[in-house]
N, C-alpha and C positions, 0 to 999 in steps of 0.2 A: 061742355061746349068750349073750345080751342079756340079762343079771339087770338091773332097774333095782330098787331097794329104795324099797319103800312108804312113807308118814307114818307105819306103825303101828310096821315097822319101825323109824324112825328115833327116836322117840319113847321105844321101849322101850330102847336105846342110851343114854338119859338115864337109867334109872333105877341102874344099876349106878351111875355119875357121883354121882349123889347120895349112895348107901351110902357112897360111896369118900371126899365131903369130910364125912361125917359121922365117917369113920373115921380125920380129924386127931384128932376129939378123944374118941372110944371106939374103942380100939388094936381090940377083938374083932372090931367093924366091915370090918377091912380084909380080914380071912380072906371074909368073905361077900361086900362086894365081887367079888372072886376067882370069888367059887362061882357070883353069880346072871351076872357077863359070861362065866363056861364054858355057864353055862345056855343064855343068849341063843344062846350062836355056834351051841350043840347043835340047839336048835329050828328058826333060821335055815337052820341046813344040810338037818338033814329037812322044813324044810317046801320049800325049793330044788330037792329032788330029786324033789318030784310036778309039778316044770315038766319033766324030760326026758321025750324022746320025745314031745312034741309038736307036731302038723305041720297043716294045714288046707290045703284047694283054694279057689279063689275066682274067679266068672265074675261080669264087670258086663255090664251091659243098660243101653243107651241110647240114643238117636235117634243115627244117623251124620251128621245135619245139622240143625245147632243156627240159632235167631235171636240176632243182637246183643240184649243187653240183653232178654233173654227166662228166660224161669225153666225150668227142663229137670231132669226127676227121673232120679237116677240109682240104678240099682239092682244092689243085690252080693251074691250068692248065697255064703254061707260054708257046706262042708262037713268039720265038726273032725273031728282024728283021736280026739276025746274024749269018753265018753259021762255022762259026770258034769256036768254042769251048771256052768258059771264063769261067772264077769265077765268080759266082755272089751271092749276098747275098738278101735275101726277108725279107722284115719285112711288118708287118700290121697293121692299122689305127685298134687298137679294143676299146670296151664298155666300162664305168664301171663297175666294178667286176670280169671283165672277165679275168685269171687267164693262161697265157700260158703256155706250153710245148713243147719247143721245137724253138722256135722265138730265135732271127733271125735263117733262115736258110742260112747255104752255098751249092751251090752247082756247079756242071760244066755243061753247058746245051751249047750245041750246034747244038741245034733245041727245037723243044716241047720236053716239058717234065712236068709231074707232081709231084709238092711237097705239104708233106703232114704235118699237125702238130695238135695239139690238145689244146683244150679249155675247160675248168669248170669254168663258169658263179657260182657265190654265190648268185646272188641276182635275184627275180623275175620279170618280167615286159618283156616289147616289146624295145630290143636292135635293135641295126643295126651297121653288120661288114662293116667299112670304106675301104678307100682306100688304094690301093697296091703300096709296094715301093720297087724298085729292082734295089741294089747296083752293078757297073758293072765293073772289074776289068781292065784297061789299058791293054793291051798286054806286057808291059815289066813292068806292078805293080807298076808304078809311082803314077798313079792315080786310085782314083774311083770316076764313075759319078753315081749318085743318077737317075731314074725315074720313075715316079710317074703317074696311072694308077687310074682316080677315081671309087669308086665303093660303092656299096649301097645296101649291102646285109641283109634282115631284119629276124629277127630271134624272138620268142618267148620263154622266158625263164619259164615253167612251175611249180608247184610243182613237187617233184621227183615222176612220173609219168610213171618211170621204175620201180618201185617195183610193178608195179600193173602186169607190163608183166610178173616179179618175178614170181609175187605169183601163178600168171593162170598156166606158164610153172611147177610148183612147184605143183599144185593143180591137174594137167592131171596125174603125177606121184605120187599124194597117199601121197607126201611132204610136205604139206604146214606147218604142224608142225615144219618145219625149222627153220620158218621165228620168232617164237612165243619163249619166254623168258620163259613163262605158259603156260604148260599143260594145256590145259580144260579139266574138268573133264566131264566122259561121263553123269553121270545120266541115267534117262531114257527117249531113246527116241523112234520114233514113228516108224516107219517102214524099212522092206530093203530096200536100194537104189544099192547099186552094190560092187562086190566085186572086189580089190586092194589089192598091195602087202602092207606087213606090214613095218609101220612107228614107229619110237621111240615114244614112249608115247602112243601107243595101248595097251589097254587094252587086256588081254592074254584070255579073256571070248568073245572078237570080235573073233576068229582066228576059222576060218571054216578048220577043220581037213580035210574033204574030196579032197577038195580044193588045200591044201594044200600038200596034197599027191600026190595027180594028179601034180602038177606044182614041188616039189620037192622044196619049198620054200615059207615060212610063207605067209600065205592071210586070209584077214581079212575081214568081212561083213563091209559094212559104210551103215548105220543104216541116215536115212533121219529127218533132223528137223520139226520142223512144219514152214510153208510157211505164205510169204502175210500176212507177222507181219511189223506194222510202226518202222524206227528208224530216229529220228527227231534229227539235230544237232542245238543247239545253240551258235555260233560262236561271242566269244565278239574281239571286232574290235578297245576296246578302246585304252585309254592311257596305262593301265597295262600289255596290250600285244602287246607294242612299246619295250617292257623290251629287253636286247638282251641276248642269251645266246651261247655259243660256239657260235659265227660270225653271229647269225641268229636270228633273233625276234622270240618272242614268239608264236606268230600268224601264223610263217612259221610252226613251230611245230607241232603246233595244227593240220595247211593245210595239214601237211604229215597222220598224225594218221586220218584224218577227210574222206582222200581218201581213203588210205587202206580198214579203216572199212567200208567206205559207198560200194566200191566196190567187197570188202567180200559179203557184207550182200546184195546186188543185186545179187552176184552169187548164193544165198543162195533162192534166189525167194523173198525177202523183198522188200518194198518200202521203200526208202530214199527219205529225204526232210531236208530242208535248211532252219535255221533263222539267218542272219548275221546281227549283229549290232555294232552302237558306239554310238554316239550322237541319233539317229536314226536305223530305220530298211534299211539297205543297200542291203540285196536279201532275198529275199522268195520263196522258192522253192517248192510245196507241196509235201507230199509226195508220190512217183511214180514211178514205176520198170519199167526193160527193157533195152534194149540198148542205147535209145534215155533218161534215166533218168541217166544213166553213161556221157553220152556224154553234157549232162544239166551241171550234177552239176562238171564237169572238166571245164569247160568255165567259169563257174560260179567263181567258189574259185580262178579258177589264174586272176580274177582281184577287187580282194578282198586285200584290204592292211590295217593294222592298221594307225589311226592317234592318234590325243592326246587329242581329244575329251572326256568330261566325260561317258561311257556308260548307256543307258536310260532301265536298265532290265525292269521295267515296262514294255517300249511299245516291247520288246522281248517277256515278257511272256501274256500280252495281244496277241500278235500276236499269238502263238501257241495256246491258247485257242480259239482265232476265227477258226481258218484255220486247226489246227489237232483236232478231236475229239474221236477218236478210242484211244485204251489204248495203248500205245507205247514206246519204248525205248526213252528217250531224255538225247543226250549228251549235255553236256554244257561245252562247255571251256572258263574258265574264272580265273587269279587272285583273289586272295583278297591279300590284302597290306592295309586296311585301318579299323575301325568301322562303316563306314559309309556304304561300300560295304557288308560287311561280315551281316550287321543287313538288309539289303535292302534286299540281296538275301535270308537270313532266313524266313524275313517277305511275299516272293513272293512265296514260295517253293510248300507252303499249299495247291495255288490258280489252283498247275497242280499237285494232292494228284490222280488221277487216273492214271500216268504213271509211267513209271518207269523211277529214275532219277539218273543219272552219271555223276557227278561232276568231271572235268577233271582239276588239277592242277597240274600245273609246278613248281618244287623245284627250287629253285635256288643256283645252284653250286658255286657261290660265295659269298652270305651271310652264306650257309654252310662251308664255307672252313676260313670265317673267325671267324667262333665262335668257331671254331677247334683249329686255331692259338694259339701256346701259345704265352701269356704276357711276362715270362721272368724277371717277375716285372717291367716292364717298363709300367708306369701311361699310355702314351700317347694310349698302345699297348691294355692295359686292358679296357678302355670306348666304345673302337667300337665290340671289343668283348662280353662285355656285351650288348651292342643293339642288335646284329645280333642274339645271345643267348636268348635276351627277345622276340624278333621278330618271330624266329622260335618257342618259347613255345606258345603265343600268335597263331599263325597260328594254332599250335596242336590242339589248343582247339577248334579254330572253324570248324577246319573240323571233330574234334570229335562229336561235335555237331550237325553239317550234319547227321554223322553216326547216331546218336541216334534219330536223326527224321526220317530214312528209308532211308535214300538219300546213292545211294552206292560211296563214294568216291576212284580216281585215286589218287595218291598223288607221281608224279615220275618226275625222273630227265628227263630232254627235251629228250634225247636220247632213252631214255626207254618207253616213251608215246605211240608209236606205237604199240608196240608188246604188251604192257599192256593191252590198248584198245581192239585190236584185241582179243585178248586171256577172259577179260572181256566179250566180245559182243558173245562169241563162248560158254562160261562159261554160260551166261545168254539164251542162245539157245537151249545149252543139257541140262540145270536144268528146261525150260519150262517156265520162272519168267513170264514169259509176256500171 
């Protein structure tokens, strides 16, 4: 049994103490002393003894597949063994990462009752919510006895895998331009597909007048892309996308922009397929539409982690030349940080000259923020500014040189890689490139 003793308790532990140095200097003092610490311990004890036999059940409820960086309520059905009414307090055994709202609870429960509080998990993998602990207030608040309830709730922390329901809810409503930082531009494309209320960034040559007259509120034709085009991701796994940026690796990054567009461009009728690597090729996904090709590659990426492996783009881009042959979109997310990477990927580029290819890189906000830094004149301030300074000019050049061999390069801050991508992949749709 777990007595913890209250403030009210401890508090009342002082007052004998005071009788007792009163009672240096009035001897009568020291008998009552005496009397009121028997008191205490007398009360203490009975009121100790309306915590035994006390016991409660406890069931939580909550999604078995969670998003990163997503808010997720959880909820815990207490049934006490008590029908008196207390104070009680709930706290929960949780994961790594897992970020509460709301813990401990208080509350008065004199039956069932459910209490509710919320969770955002930061990091990806297969968690499991522990056991339940429910602090139980004494009747006259001397004490609290602690009871503990084991339990073993197992949970799945995804990539954010709620922007995909975003975007579908967004896309039934003519929206999905929302979600996008870039307009895509329309170009020309192939046929009607149906007509939708008008969205910011329509073009005012979409807007069907008749249409529009009838409904008494802009509408606009959405003109259909061409279908059953490849877009192939290559996913590097290595050591350079262990990097972390705001709270989260590089590689989570990538996962988010990697889902969106792959599950854009399935709603779009395309086939997506998958080459993850590090040291090795870690998943192969061909590429393949449909529901069941949505459902592949979400299984797939959330258990997909970077390590610190060198990455072997060789047997990546061998791979895509075995197993894709059709002319296709290929994303590549991958760092450079080095000459040795930046000349390997140049010298592989050539070897897949029949696709089309999107170099996805991640800035990094704080090698930017420190070449920004002023010095001040202070020697020590100025040396890591000029690295971070040469580092970034260096990077310029080689993704300028991507450019200039046809390679279309992303070059954004991790937070902006999404809507980028997406906005690119939709850009390269209406233009026809492929």
């Amino acid at each position: 049994m777990k007595l913890v003793p209250t403030r009210t308790l401890v508090l009342l532990t002082l007052l004998p103490l005071g009788v007792a140095l009163l009672g240096v200097l009035v001897a009568p003092l020291r008998a009552t002393a005496l009397a009121v610490d028997g008191g205490i311990a007398a009360l203490a004890l009975v009121d100790a003894l309306g915590l035994f036999g006390l016991r409660f059940t406890a069931t939580r409820k909550t999604r078995a597949v969670w998003s990163v960086n997503r808010v997720e309520e959880v909820v815990v059905t207490l049934t006490p063994s008590w029908r008196r009414t207390r104070r009680v307090e709930l706290h929960q055994t949780l994961f790594d990462g897992a970020e509460p709202e709301g813990l401990p609870l208080a509350a008065r429960l004199g039956g069932r009752g459910e209490l509710r509080y919320r969770l955002t998990a930061r990091t990806r993998g297969t968690y499991t919510l522990g056991a339940h602990h429910l602090r139980v207030r004494s009747p006259l608040g001397l004490w609290m006895r602690q009871l503990d309830v084991s339990a073993a709730d197992p949970v799945q922390v995804w990539p954010d895998i709620k922007a995909l329901t975003q975007y579908d809810l967004l896309a039934r409503a003519g929206r999905q331009a929302l979600l996008l930082h870039v307009v895509p531009r329309p170009g020309t494309l192939a046929e009607f597909e149906r007509l939708r209320p008008w969205a910011r960034g329509d073009e005012y040559r979409l807007v069907d007048w008749k249409a529009t007259a009838r409904a008494r509120s802009p509408i606009v034709r959405q003109l259909r892309h061409a279908t059953n085009q490849n877009v192939v991701f290559l996913l590097d796994l290595g050591r350079t996308m262990t990097a972390s940026f705001e709270g989260r690796s590089a590689a989570d990054w990538a996962l988010d922009a990697l889902l969106l567009t792959g599950h854009v461009a399935l709603r779009q009728k395309d086939r997506v397929g998958l080459v993850a690597f590090s040291g090795r090729v870690r998943a192969l996904l061909r590429p393949e539409s449909g529901p069941r090709a949505r459902t592949t590659l979400l299984r797939t990426a959330c258990g997909l982690f970077p390590s610190m492996e060198e990455p072997d783009f060789r047997e990546a881009f061998a791979a895509l030349r075995l197993y894709v042959r059709a002319r296709s979109l290929v994303v590549l997310f991958s760092s450079v940080v080095d000459d040795g990477t930046a000349t390997l990927i140049r010298q592989l580029l050539p070897t897949v000259s029949r696709h089309l290819v999107v170099w996805v890189c991640l800035r990094d906000p704080g090698v930017e923020a420190l070449a920004e830094t002023p010095s001040d004149g202070d020697p020590d301030a100025a040396w890591p500014r000029g690295a971070a300074a040469e580092f970034l000019g260096w990077r310029r050049r080689v993704l300028d040189d991507a450019r200039a061999r046809g390679v279309h390069v992303i070059d954004a801050l991790p937070h902006e890689v999404t809507p980028t991508l997406l906005s690119h992949y939709l850009d390269v749709k209406a233009r026809q490139l492929l």
